[in-house]
C-alpha positions, -999 to 999 in steps of 0.1 A, spaced: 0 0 0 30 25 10 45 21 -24 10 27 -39 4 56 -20 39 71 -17 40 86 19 72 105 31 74 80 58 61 49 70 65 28 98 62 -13 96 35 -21 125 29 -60 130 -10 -64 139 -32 -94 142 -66 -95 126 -85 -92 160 -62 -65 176 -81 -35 181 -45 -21 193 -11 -32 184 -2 -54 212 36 -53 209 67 -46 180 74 -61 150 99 -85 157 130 -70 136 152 -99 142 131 -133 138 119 -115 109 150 -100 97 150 -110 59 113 -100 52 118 -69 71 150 -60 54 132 -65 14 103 -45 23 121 -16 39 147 -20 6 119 -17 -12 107 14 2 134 31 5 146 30 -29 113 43 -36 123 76 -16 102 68 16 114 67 45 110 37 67 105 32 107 100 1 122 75 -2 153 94 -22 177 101 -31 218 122 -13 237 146 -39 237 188 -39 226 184 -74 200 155 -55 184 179 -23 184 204 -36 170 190 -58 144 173 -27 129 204 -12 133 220 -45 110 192 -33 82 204 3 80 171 15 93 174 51 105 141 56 123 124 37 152 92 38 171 93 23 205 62 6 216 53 19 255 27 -2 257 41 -22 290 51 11 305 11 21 298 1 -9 316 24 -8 344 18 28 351 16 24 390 40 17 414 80 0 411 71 -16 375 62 13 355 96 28 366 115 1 357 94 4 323 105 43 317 143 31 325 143 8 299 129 33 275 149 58 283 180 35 283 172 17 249 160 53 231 199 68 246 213 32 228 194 38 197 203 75 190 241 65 198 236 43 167 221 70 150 188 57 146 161 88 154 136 72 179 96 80 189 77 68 209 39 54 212 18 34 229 -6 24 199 
């Protein structure tokens, strides 16, 4: 549809059927072949890609692998946790893995979609 359409940007989203809500990221590295054609395929099309992912280091980096320059880090276990010890520990890791990313280069956002 991106390629149809030919929006600046767009970011890769997995999403069941029944979600209502995206219930986690795209997992960049289990996925890492498929990921890598479409975003090729995109960006040699002039739009720029973003992948929809955890806050975690392996999914980091194996965007990172792909040349992807642009990230969106799902919050959505920092939404849940939102009282108490937990959703701390949630902000840390999103504040830790979004200082990782833009060391890498990769320019990061944030949502809890």
């Amino acid at each position: 549809m991106a390629l149809a359409v030919r929006p600046d940007q767009a970011t890769l989203v997995p999403e069941r059927r029944q979600e209502i809500t995206t219930e986690g990221g795209l997992d960049v590295l289990r996925q890492l072949s498929r990921v890598k054609k479409v975003s090729r395929a995109l960006a040699q099309e002039g739009i720029e890609v973003s992948l929809f992912i955890a806050p975690a280091k392996k999914q980091i980096d194996a965007a990172h692998s792909i040349g992807i320059k642009a990230i969106e880090l799902h919050t959505g276990s920092y939404a849940r946790a939102f009282a108490g010890r937990q959703a701390r520990d949630e902000f840390a890791q999103i504040k830790a893995m979004t200082q990782y990313a833009r060391q890498l280069g990769i320019t990061v956002n944030a949502a809890t979609a």
